[in-house]
One Martini backbone bead per residue (centre of mass of N, CA, C, O) as a GRO file, in nm:
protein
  240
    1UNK     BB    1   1.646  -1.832  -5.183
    2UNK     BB    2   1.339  -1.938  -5.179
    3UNK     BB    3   1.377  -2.047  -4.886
    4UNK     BB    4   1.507  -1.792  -4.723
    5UNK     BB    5   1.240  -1.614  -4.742
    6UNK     BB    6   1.062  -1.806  -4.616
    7UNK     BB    7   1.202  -1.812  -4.318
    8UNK     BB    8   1.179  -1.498  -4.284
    9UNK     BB    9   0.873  -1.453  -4.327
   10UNK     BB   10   0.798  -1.649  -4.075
   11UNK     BB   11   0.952  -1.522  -3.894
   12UNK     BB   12   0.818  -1.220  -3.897
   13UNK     BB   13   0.515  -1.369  -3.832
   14UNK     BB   14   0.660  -1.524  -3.556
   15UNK     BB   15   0.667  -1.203  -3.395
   16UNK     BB   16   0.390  -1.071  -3.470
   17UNK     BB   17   0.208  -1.249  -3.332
   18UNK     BB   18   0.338  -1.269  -3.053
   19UNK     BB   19   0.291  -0.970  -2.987
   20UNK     BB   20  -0.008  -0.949  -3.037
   21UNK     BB   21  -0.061  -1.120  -2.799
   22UNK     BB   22   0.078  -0.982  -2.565
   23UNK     BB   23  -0.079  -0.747  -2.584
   24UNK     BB   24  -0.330  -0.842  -2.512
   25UNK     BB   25  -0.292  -0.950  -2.260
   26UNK     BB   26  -0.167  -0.662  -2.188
   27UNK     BB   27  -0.493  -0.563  -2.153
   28UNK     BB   28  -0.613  -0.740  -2.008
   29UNK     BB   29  -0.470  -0.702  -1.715
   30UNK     BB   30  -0.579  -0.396  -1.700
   31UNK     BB   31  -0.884  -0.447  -1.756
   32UNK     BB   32  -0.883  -0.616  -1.434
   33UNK     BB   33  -0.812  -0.473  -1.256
   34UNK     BB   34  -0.802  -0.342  -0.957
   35UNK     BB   35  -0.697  -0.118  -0.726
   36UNK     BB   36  -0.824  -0.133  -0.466
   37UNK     BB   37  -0.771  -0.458  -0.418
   38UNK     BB   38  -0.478  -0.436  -0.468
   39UNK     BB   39  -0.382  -0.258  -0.241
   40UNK     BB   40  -0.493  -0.479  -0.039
   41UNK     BB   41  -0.336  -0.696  -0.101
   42UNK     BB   42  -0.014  -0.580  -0.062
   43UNK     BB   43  -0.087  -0.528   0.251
   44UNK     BB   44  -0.105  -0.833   0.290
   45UNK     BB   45   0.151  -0.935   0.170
   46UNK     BB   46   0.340  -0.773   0.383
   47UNK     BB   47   0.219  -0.876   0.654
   48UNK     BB   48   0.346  -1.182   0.595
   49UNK     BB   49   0.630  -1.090   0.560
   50UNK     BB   50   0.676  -0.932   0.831
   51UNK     BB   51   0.616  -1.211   1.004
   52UNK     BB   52   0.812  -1.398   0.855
   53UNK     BB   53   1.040  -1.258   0.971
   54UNK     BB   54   0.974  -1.217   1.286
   55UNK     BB   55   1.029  -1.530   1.329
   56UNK     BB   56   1.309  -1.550   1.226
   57UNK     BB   57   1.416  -1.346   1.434
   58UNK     BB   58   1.295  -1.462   1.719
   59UNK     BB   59   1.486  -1.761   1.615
   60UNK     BB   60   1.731  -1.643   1.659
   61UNK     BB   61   1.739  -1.512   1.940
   62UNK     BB   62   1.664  -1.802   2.074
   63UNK     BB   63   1.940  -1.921   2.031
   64UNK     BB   64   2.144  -1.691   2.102
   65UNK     BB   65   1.997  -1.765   2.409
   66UNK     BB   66   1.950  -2.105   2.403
   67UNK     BB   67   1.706  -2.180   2.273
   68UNK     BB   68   1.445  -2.407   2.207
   69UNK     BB   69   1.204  -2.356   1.977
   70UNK     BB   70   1.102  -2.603   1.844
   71UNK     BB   71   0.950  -2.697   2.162
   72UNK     BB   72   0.814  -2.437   2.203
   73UNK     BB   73   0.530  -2.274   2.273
   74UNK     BB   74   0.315  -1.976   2.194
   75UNK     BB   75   0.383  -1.974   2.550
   76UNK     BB   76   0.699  -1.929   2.557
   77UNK     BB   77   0.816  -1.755   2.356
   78UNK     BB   78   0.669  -1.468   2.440
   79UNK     BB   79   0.793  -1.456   2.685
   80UNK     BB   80   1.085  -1.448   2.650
   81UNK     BB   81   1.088  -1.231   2.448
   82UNK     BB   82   0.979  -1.009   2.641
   83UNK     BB   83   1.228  -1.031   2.809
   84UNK     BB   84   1.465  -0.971   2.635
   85UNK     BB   85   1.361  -0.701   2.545
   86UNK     BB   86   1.370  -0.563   2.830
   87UNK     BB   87   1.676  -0.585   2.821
   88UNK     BB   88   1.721  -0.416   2.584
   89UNK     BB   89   1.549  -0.192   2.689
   90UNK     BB   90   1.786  -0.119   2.938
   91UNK     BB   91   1.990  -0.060   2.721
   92UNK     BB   92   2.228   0.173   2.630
   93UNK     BB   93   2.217   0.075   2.313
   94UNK     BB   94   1.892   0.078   2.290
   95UNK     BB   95   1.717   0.338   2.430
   96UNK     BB   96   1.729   0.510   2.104
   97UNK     BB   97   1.599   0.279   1.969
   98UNK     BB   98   1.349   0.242   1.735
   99UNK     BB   99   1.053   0.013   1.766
  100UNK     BB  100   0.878  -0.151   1.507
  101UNK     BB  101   0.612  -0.303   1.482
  102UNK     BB  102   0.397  -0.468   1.292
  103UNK     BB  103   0.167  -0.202   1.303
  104UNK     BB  104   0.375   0.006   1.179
  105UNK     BB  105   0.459  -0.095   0.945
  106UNK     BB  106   0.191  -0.130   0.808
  107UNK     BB  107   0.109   0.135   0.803
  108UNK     BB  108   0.315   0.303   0.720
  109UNK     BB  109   0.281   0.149   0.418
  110UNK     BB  110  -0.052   0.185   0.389
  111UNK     BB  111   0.002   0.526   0.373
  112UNK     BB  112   0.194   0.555   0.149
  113UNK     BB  113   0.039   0.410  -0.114
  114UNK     BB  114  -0.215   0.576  -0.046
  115UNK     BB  115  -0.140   0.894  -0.106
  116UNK     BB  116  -0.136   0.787  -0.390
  117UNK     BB  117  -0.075   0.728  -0.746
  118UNK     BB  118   0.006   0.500  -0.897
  119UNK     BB  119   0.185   0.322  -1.102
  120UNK     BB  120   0.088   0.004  -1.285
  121UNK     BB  121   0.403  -0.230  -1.343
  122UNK     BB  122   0.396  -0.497  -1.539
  123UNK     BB  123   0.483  -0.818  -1.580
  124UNK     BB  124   0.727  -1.020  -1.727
  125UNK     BB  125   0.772  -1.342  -1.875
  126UNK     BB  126   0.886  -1.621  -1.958
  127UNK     BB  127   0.798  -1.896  -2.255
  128UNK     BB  128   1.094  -1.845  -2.379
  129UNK     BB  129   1.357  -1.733  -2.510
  130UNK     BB  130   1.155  -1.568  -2.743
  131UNK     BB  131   0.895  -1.519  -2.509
  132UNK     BB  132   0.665  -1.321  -2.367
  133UNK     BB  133   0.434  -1.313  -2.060
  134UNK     BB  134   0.195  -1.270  -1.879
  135UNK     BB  135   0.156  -1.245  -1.533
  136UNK     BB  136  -0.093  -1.405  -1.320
  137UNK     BB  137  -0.059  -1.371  -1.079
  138UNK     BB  138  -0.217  -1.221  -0.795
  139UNK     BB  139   0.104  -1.048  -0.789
  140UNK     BB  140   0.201  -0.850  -1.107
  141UNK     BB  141   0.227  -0.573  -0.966
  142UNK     BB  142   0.423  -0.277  -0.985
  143UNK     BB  143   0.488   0.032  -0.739
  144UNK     BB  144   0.506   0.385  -0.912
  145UNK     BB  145   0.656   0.643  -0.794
  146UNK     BB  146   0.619   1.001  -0.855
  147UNK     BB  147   0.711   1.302  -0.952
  148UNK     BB  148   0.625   1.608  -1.144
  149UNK     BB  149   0.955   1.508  -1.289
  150UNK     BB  150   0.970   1.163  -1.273
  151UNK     BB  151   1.113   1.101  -0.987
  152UNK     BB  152   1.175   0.867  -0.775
  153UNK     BB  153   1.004   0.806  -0.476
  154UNK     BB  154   0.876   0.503  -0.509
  155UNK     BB  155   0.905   0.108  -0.507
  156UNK     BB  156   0.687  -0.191  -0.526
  157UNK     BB  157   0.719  -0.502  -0.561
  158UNK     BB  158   0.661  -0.810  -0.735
  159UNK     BB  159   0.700  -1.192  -0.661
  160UNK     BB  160   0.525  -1.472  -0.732
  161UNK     BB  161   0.260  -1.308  -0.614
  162UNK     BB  162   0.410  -1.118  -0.411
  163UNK     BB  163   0.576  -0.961  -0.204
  164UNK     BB  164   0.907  -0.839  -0.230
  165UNK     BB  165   0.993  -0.506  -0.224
  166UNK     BB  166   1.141  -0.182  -0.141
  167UNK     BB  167   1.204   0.169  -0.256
  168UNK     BB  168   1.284   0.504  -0.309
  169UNK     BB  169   1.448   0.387  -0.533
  170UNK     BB  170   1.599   0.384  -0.822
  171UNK     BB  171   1.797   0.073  -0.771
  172UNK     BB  172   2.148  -0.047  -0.758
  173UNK     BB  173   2.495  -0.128  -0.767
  174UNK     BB  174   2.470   0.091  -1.036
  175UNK     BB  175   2.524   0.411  -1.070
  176UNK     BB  176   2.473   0.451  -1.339
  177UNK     BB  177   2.149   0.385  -1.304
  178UNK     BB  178   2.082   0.582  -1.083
  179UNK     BB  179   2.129   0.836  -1.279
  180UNK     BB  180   1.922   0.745  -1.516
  181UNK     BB  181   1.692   0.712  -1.455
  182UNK     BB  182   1.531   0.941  -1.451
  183UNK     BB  183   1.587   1.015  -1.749
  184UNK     BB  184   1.423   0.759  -1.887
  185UNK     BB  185   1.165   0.847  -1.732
  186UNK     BB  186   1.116   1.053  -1.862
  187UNK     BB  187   1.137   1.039  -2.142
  188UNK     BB  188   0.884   0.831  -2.135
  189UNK     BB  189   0.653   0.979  -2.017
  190UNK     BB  190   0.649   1.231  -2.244
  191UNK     BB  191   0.512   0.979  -2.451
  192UNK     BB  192   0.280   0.840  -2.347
  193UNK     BB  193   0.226   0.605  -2.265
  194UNK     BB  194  -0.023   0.309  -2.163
  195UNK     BB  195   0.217   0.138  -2.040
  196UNK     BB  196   0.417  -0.023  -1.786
  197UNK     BB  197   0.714  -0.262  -1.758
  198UNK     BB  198   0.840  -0.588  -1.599
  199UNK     BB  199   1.149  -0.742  -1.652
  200UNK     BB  200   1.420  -0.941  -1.492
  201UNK     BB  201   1.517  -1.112  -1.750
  202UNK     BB  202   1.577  -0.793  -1.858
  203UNK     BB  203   1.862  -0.709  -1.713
  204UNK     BB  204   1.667  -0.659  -1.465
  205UNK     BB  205   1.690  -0.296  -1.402
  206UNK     BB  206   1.811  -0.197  -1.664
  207UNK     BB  207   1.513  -0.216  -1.760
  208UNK     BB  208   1.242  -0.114  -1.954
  209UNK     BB  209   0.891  -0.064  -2.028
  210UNK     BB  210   0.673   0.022  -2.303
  211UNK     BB  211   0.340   0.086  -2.432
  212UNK     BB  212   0.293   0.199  -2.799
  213UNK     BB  213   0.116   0.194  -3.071
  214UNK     BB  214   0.126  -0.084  -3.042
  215UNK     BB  215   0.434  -0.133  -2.899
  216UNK     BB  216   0.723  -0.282  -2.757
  217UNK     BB  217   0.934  -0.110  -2.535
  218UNK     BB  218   1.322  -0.119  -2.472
  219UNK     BB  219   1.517  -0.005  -2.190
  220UNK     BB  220   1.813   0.100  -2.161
  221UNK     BB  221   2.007   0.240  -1.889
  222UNK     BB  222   2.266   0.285  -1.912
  223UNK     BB  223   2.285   0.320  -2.228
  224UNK     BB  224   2.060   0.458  -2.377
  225UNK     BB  225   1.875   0.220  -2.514
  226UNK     BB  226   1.621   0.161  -2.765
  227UNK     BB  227   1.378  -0.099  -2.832
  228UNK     BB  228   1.236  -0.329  -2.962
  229UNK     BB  229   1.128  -0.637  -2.836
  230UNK     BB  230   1.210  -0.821  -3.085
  231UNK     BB  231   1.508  -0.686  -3.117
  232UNK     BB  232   1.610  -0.756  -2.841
  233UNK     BB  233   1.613  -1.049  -2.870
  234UNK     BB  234   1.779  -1.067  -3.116
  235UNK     BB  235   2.048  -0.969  -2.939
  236UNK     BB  236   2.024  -1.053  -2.656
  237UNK     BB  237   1.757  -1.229  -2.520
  238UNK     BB  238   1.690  -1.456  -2.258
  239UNK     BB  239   1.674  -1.495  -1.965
  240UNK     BB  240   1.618  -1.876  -1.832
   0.00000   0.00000   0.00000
């Protein structure tokens, strides 16, 4: 019985311990942010994610018309590729869409970001299968965008200290996850959290993090529950 006790009550301490540990963690993370620096840095990561699409999109395109791109220097790419661009805007079925330059990508995604202040929402990563810490990737920050009523109108991911994608809704392929979302962050907003966090391995988007009174809870969006973290990965674990 002694013996059990003694288990419980280690296991009890290093679990506070790691708790307080991460809590620091996310702490320091937030007292280093540079908010005008990072907003300039996930635009410079945009523009990078946004060319390398374009190469990709380029080499596919050159492909399809039979050319070999792996030979050409980088004046024979742009020659033919702008011969084709003609040829497609020629056609009737090109000639209504819009075709929006990578510099037109890049304004329009650095206007919308900039339009508001978002909320900085910090990454969390697994350190083993029953602890998280804090990213320190480069870009560790995803930002959500909010209206009045706390319902989301923007969205912008980084993973592996990168950009990573964007969307207008809190959402996935779960319809109830997306008819949640909005009810789950008023929830949340409304008790005034200190931080808002984000670990795509307790089960993707369904979940959400958030530091109160110095203890961090996780939010099932689909299920409308609610846990410490704690409980949460006694219950659950982490995907890993």
């Amino acid at each position: 019985m002694r013996k059990i006790c003694i288990i419980l009550l280690s296991s009890f301490f290093v679990h506070t311990l790691n708790s307080q540990i991460l809590i620091q963690q996310i702490e320091n993370a937030y007292n280093a942010l540079d908010s005008a620096s990072y907003i300039d840095n996930i635009i410079l990561s945009f523009r990078e994610e946004i060319e390398k699409q374009q190469k990709e999109l380029d080499n596919t395109t050159l492909e399809l018309y039979g050319f070999d791109y792996i030979s050409m220097d980088s004046f024979q790419r742009q020659n033919i590729l702008d011969s084709i661009d003609n040829i497609r805007r020629k056609s009737i079925h090109f000639q209504e869409v819009k075709i929006w330059s990578i510099e037109e990508r890049i304004n329009e995604f650095s206007n919308r970001i900039r339009a508001k202040t978002p909320i900085y929402v910090l990454n969390l990563i697994p350190q083993d299968k029953q602890t998280l810490q804090v990213d320190t990737r480069n870009l560790a920050f995803n930002l959500f965008y909010f209206d009045e009523d706390y319902k989301g109108s923007f969205f912008v991911y980084c993973k592996d200290g990168q950009y990573s994608w964007q969307d207008t809704r809190y959402r996935t392929f779960s319809q109830q996850l997306g008819v949640n979302a909005d009810k789950v962050f008023k929830k949340i907003m409304q008790k005034q959290p200190k931080y808002l966090l984000y670990c795509s391995e307790l089960e993707g988007m369904n979940t959400i993090l958030y530091v109160l009174n110095d203890k961090i809870y996780v939010y099932k969006i689909v299920q409308m529950q609610e846990y410490e973290l704690d409980d949460y990965i006694k219950t659950f674990g982490i995907i890993k």
